[in-house]
Structures are given as C-alpha cells and as structure tokens.
matplotlib code that plots the C-alpha trace (Angstrom):
import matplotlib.pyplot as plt

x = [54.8, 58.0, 56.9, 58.1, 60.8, 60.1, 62.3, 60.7, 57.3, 58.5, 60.4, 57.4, 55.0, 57.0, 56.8, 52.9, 53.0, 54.5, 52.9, 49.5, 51.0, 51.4, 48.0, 46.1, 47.9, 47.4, 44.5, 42.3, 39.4, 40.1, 40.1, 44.5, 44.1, 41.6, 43.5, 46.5, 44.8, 43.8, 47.4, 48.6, 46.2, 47.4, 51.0, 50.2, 48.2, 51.1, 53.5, 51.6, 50.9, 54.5, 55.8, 53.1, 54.5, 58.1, 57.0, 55.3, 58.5]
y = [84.5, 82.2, 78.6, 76.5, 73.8, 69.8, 69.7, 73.4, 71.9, 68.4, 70.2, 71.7, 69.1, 67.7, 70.8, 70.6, 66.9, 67.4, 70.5, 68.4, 65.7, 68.6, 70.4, 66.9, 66.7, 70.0, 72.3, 69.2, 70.6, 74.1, 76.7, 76.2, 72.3, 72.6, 75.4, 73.2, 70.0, 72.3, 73.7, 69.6, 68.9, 72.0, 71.1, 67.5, 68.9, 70.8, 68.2, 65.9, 68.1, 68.9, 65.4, 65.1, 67.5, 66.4, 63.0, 64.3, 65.7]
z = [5.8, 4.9, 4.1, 7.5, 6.5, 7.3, 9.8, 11.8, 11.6, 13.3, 15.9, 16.8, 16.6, 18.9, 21.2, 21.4, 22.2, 25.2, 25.7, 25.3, 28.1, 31.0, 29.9, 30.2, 33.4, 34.6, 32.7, 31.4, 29.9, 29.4, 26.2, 26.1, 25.9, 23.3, 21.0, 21.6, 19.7, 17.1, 16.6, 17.0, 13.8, 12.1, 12.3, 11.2, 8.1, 7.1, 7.4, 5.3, 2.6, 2.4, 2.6, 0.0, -2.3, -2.0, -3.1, -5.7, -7.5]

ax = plt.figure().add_subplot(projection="3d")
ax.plot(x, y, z, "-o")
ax.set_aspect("equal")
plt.show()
C-alpha cells in the first residue's frame, strides 16, 4: 500500500468529521459510530506522525 500524502489524509479526516456529526445525529450508539471514531483517531495518528517526520528533516 502507497504511503497517503498530507494533504489525502486531511481531506479525509475532514470526511469522517462530518461523517461523525450525521451518525451522532442519526445512528448514536451503534457499531458504524464507533468504527468511525476509531478510523477519526487513525487518520489523526497518521497525520501526526507524518507531520512529525517532515519536521524532523
């Protein structure tokens, strides 16, 4: 699998925040919502470590 860019990983970070908004709204407490929160921290995770490892250069 292809390493995802900064900007890919943002643009879909931002996806699955508004993703999170309707499924609070609309399937609160439900196996979706949670898998969504664990794909919210995933995405965060990478993004840090590759901001991390840009910096680090």
């Amino acid at each position: 699998m292809a390493a995802r860019t900064q900007a890919a990983l943002t643009k879909q970070l931002h996806t699955e925040l508004a993703h999170k908004q309707w499924l609070a709204r609309n399937l609160y407490d439900t196996k979706v919502q949670r898998a969504s929160l664990v794909r919210i921290l995933e995405l965060l995770t990478a993004l840090t470590q590759q901001t991390h490892k840009h910096s680090a250069r």
